[in-house]
VOPAGU-2260 file (C-alpha; in pm, 1 decimal, decimal comma):
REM VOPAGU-2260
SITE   aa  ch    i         X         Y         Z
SITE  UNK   A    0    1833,8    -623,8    5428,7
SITE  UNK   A    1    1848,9    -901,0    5122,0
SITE  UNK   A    2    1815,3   -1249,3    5289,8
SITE  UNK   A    3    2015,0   -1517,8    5139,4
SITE  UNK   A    4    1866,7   -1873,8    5050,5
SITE  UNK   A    5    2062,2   -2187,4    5165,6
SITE  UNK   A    6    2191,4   -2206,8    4832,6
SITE  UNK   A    7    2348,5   -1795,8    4752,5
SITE  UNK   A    8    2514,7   -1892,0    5094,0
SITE  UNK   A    9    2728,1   -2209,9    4965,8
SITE  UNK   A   10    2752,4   -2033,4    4698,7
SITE  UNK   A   11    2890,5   -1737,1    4875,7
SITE  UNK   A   12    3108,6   -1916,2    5115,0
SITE  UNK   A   13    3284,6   -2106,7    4796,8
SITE  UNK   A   14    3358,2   -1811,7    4634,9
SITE  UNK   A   15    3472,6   -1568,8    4963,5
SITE  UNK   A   16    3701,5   -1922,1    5049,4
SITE  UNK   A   17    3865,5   -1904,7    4679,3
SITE  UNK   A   18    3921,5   -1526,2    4724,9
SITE  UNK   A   19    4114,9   -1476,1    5020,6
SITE  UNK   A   20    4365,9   -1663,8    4845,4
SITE  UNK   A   21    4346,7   -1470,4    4556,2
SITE  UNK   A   22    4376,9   -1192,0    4758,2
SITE  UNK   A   23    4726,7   -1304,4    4853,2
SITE  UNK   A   24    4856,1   -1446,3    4513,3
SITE  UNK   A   25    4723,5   -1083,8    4331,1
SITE  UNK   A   26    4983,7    -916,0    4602,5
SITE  UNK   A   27    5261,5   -1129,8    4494,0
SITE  UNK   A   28    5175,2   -1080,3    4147,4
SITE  UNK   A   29    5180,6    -685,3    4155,9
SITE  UNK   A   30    5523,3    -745,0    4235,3
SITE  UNK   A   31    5640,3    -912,0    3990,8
SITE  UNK   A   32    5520,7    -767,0    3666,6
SITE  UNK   A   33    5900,1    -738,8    3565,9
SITE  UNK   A   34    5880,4   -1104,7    3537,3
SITE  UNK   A   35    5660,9   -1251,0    3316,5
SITE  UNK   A   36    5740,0   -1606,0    3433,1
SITE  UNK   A   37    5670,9   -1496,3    3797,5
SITE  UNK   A   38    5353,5   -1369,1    3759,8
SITE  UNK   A   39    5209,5   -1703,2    3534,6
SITE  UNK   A   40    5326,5   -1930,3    3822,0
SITE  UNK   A   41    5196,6   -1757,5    4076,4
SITE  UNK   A   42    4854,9   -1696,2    3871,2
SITE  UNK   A   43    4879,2   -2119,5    3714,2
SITE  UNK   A   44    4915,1   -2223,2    4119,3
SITE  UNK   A   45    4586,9   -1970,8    4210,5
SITE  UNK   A   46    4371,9   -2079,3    3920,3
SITE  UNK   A   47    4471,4   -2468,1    4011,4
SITE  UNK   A   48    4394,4   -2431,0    4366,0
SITE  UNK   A   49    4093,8   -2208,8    4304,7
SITE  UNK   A   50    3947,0   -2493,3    4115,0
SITE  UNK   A   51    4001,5   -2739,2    4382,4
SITE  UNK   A   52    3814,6   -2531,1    4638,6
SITE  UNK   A   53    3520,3   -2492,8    4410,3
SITE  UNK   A   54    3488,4   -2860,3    4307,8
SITE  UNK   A   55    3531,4   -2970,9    4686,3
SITE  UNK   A   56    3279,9   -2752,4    4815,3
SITE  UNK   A   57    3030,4   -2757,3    4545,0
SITE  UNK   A   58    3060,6   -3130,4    4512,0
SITE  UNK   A   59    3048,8   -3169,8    4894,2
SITE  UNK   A   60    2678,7   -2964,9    4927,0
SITE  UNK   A   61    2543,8   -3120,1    4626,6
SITE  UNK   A   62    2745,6   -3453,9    4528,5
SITE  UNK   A   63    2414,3   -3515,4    4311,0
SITE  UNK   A   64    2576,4   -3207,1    4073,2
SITE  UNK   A   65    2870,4   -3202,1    3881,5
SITE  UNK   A   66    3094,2   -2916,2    3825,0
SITE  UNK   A   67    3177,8   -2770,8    3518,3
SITE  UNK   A   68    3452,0   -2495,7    3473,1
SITE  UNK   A   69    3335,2   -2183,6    3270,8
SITE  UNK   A   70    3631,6   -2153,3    2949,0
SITE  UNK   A   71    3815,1   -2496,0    3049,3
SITE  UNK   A   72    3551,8   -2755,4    2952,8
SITE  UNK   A   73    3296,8   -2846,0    2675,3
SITE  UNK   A   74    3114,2   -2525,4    2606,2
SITE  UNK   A   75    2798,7   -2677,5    2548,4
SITE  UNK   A   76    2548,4   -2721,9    2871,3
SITE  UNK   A   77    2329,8   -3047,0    2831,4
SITE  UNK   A   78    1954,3   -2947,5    2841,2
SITE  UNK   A   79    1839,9   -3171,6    3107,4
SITE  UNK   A   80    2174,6   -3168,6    3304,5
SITE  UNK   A   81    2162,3   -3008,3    3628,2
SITE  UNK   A   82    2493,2   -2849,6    3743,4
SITE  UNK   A   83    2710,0   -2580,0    3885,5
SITE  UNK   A   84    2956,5   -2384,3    3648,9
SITE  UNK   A   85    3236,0   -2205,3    3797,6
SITE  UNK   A   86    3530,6   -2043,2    3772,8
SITE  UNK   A   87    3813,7   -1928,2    4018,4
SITE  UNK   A   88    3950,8   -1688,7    3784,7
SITE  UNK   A   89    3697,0   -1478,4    3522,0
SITE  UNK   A   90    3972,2   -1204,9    3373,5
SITE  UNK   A   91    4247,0   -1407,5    3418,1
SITE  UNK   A   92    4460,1   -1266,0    3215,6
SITE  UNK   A   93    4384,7    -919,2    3409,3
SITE  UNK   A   94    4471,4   -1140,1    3699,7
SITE  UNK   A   95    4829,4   -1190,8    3550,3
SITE  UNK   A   96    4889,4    -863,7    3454,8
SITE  UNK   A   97    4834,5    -662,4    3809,4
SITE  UNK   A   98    4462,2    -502,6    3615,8
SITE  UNK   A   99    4224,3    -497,1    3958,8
SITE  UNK   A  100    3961,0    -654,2    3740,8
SITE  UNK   A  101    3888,9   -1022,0    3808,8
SITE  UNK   A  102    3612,1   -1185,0    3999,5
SITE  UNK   A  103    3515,2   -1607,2    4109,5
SITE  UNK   A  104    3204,2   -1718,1    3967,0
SITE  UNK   A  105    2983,1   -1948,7    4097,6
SITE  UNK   A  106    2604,7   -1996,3    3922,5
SITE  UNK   A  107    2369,2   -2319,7    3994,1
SITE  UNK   A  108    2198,9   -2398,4    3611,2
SITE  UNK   A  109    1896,0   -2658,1    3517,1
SITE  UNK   A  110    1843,8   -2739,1    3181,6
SITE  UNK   A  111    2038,9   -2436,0    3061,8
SITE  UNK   A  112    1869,4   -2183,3    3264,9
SITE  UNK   A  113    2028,8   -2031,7    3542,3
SITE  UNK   A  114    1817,3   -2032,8    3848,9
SITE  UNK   A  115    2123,0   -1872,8    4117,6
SITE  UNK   A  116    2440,8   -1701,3    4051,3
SITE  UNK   A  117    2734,5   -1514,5    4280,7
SITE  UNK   A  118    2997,5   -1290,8    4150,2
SITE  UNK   A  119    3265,2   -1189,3    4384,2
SITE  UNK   A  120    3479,6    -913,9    4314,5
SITE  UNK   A  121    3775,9    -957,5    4615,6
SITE  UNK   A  122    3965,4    -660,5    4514,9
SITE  UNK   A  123    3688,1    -406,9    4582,2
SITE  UNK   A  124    3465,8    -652,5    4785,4
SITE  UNK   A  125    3178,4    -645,0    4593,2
SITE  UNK   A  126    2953,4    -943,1    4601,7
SITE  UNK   A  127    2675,7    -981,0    4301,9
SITE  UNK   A  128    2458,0   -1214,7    4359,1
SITE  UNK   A  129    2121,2   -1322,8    4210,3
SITE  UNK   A  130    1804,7   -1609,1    4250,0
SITE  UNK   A  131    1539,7   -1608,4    3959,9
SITE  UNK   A  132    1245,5   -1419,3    4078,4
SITE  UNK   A  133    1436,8   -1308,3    4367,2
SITE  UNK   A  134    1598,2    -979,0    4258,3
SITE  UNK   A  135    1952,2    -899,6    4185,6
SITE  UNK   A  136    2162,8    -733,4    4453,4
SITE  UNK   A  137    2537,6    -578,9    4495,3
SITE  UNK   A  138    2628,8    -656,9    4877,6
SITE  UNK   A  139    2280,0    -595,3    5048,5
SITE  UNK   A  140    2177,4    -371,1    4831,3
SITE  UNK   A  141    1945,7    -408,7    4531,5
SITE  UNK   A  142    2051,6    -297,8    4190,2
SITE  UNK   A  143    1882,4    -299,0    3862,1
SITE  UNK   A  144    1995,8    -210,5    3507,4
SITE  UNK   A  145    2022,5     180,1    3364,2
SITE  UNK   A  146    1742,9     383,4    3260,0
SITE  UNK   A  147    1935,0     574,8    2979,6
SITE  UNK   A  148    1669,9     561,2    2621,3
SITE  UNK   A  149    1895,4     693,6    2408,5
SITE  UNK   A  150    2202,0     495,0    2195,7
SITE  UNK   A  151    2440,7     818,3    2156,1
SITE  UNK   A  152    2421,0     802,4    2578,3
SITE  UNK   A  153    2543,6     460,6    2581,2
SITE  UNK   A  154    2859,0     322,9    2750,9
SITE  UNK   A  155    2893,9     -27,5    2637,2
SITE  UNK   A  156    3114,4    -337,0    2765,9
SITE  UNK   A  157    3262,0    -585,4    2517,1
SITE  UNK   A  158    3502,6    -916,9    2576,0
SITE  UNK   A  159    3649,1   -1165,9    2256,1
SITE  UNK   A  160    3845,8   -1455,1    2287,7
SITE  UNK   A  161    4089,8   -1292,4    1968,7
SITE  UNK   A  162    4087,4    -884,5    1891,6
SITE  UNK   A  163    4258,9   -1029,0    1524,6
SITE  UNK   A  164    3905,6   -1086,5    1406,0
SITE  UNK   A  165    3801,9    -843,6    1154,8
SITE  UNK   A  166    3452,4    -874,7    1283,6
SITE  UNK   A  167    3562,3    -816,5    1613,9
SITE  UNK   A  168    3735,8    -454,2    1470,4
SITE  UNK   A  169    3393,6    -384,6    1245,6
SITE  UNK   A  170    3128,3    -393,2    1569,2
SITE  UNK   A  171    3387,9    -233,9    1817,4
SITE  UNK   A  172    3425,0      63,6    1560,4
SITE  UNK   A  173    3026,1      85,4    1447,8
SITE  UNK   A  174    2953,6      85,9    1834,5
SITE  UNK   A  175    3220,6     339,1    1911,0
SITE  UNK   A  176    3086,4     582,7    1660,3
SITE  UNK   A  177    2743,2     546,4    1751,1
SITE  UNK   A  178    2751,9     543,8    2148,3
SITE  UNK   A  179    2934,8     755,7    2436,0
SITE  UNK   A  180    3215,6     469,2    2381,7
SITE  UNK   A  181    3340,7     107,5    2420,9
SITE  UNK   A  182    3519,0     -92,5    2687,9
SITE  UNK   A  183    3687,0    -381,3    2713,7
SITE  UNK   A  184    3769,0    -450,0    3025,1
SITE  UNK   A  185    3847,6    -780,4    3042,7
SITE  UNK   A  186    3604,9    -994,2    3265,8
SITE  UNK   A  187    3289,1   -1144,1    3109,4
SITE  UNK   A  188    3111,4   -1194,5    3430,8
SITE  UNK   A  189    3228,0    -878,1    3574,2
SITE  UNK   A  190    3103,3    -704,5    3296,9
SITE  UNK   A  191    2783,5    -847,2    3292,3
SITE  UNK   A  192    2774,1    -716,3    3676,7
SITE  UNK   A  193    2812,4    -408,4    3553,6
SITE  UNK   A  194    2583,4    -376,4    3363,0
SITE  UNK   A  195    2336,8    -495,9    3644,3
SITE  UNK   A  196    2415,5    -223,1    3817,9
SITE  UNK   A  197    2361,3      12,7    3580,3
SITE  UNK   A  198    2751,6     135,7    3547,7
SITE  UNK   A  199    2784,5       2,3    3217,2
SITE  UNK   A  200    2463,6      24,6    2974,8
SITE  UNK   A  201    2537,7    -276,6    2804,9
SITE  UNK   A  202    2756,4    -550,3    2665,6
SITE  UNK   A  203    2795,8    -770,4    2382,3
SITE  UNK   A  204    3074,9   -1058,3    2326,7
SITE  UNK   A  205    3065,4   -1234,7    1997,0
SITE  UNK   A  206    3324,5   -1534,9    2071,0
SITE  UNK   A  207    3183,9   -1602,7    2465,5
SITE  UNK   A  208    3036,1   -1975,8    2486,0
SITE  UNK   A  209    2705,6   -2067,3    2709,3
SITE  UNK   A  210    2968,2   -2130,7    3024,9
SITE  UNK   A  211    3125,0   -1796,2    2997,5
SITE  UNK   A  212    2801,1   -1638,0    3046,5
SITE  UNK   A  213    2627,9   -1851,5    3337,9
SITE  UNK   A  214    2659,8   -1625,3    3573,6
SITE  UNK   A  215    2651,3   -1279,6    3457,0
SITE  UNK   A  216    2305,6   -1358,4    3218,6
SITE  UNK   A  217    2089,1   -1402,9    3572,6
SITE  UNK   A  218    2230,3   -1118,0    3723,6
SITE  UNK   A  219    2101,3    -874,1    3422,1
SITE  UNK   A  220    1803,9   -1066,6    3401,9
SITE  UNK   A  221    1705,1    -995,5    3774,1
SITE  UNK   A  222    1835,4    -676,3    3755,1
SITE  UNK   A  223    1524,0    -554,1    3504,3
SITE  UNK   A  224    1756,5    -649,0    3214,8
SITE  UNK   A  225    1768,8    -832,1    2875,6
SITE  UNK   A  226    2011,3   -1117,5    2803,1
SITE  UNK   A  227    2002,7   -1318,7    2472,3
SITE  UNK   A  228    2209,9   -1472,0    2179,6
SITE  UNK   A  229    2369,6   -1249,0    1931,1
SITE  UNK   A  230    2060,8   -1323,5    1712,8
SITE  UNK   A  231    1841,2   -1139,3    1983,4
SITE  UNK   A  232    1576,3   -1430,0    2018,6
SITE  UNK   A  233    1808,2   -1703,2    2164,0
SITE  UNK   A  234    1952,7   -1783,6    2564,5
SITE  UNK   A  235    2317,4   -1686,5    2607,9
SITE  UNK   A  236    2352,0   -2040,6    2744,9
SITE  UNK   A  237    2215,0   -2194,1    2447,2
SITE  UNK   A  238    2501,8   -2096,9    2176,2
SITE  UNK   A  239    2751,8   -1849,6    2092,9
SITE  UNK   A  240    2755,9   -1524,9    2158,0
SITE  UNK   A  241    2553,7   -1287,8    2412,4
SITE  UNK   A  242    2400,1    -963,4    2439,6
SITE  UNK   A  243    2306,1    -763,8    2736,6
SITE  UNK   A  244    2124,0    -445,7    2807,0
SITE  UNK   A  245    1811,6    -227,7    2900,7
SITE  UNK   A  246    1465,6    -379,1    2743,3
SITE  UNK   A  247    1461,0     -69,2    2520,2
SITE  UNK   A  248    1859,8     -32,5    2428,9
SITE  UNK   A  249    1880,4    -434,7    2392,4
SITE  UNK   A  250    1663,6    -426,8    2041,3
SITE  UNK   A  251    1902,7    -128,8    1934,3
SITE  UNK   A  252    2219,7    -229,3    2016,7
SITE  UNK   A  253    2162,6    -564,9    1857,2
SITE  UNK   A  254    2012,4    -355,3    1505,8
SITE  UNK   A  255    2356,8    -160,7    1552,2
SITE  UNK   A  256    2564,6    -496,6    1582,5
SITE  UNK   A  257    2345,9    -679,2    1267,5
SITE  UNK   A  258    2460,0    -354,6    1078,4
SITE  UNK   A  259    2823,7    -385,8    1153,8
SITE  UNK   A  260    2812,1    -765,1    1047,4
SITE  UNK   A  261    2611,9    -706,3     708,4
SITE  UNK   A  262    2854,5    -719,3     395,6
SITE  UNK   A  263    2860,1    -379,8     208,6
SITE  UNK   A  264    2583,9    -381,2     -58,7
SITE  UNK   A  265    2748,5    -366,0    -416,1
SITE  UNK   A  266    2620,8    -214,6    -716,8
C-alpha cells in the first residue's frame, strides 16, 4: 500500500473537503439542465466556495505559500516563487452542463517545477496523486503511462480555450486521420490523469497556460511519461501550450502536430 507524505495528505484532505460539496451542488445541477440560469448559480456559488476552502486550508498549513488559482490568475509562475496552484473546479463548464467529468486540483510548485500534485475525481472517486521521485498512483494503486509503439493505435486527449481557431480545426483533423481518434473531453487535469494511467495515450492543448497544467504534468511525469511545451524541448509550466505522452509516442505526436501547423508549401 502507497504511503502518503505529510504533504499528499493536506493536499488530499483540501481537495476530498472541496468535493463533498461538489458532490451536492453536481446533484442539484443534474436537475436543472432545463434552466440555464439554475445551473450557473448553483455552479458560480460551488466554484466561489471551492476557492475559499482551498485558500483557507492551503494558506493555514503553509501561510509561508501563496495560492494561486489555475485559469483565474496571471498565467505566468515566477521562477523562484514557491506556491500552491489550485483549482476547485478543472472542467467547469462540464460541471455546468451535468458531463460527470470534473475534478479539484491541488499541486505544490518551486521555481516552476512541480514537486507534489492531487487530482480528485468525486464523481467516480478516483484520487491521482503524485511526489517527484515518488511514483504516480490512482487510489493505492500505482499507474504508469501506455505501452502502445505505434501512432495509428493511438487514442489521444485534447482541451482549447476556443474550438473557432483554425489551428485548433487543422491539428484535431491531422491527429484524427492519423491515430485510432481524438477526444475532447473537457478537463485539462483530468486528462492529463488519463493519460497517467494509460487510458488515454496522450494529450496535447495548444491554448492551456503553465497553471492549467500544474498538476496533471507531475502525474505523467511519475507515471513513466513525457510532458513538455508544444515545441517539445520546453516545461509545460514554463509557456504556452503542453504535450503529453509515452517517451516513444511523445517525439511523434509532436512531428504530427509541427506538420499540422506548417503552412502549405507553394510552388
Amino acid at each position: 500500500m502507497a504511503i502518503r507524505s505529510a504533504e499528499i495528505n493536506v493536499m488530499v484532505t483540501c481537495a476530498t473537503k472541496v468535493a463533498r460539496a461538489l458532490t451536492r451542488d453536481f446533484g442539484e445541477i443534474e436537475q436543472l439542465q432545463t434552466s440555464r440560469a439554475g445551473s450557473a448559480e448553483f455552479t458560480e456559488r460551488a466554484f466561489n466556495y471551492g476557492t475559499s476552502v482551498l485558500k483557507e486550508i492551503l494558506a493555514k498549513a503553509r501561510p509561508d505559500r501563496d495560492v494561486l488559482l489555475a485559469g483565474v490568475t496571471n498565467p505566468l509562475l515566477d521562477k523562484t516563487s514557491e506556491l500552491w496552484i489550485a483549482n476547485p473546479i478543472c472542467g467547469r463548464a462540464n460541471f455546468s452542463h451535468g458531463i460527470r467529468h470534473f475534478a479539484v486540483t491541488v499541486a505544490h510548485v518551486r521555481e516552476q517545477e512541480t514537486l507534489a500534485t492531487v487530482i480528485y475525481d468525486s464523481v467516480h472517486d478516483d484520487l491521482y496523486w503524485a511526489e517527484k521521485g515518488i511514483g504516480a498512483y490512482k487510489n493505492d494503486r500505482r499507474i504508469r503511462v501506455s505501452e502502445r509503439r505505434r501512432v495509428e493505435d493511438m487514442m489521444i486527449g485534447n482541451y482549447e480555450v476556443t474550438d473557432n481557431d483554425p489551428c485548433v480545426h487543422q491539428a484535431r483533423s491531422t491527429l484524427a486521420q492519423h491515430t485510432d481518434g481524438v477526444r475532447v473531453l473537457g478537463s485539462i487535469a483530468l486528462d492529463l490523469a488519463y493519460v497517467a494511467a494509460g487510458c488515454l495515450d496522450g494529450f496535447w492543448s495548444l491554448s492551456a497556460v503553465p497553471s492549467d497544467c500544474a498538476s496533471g504534468t507531475l502525474l505523467v511525469q511519475e507515471a513513466g511519461g513525457f510532458a513538455s511545451g508544444m515545441s517539445g524541448t520546453s516545461k509545460p509550466t514554463e509557456g504556452t501550450g503542453i504535450l503529453a505522452a509515452n517517451g516513444r509516442l511523445h517525439a511523434m505526436l509532436g512531428a504530427l502536430l509541427r506538420q499540422a501547423q506548417s503552412p502549405p508549401s507553394g510552388r
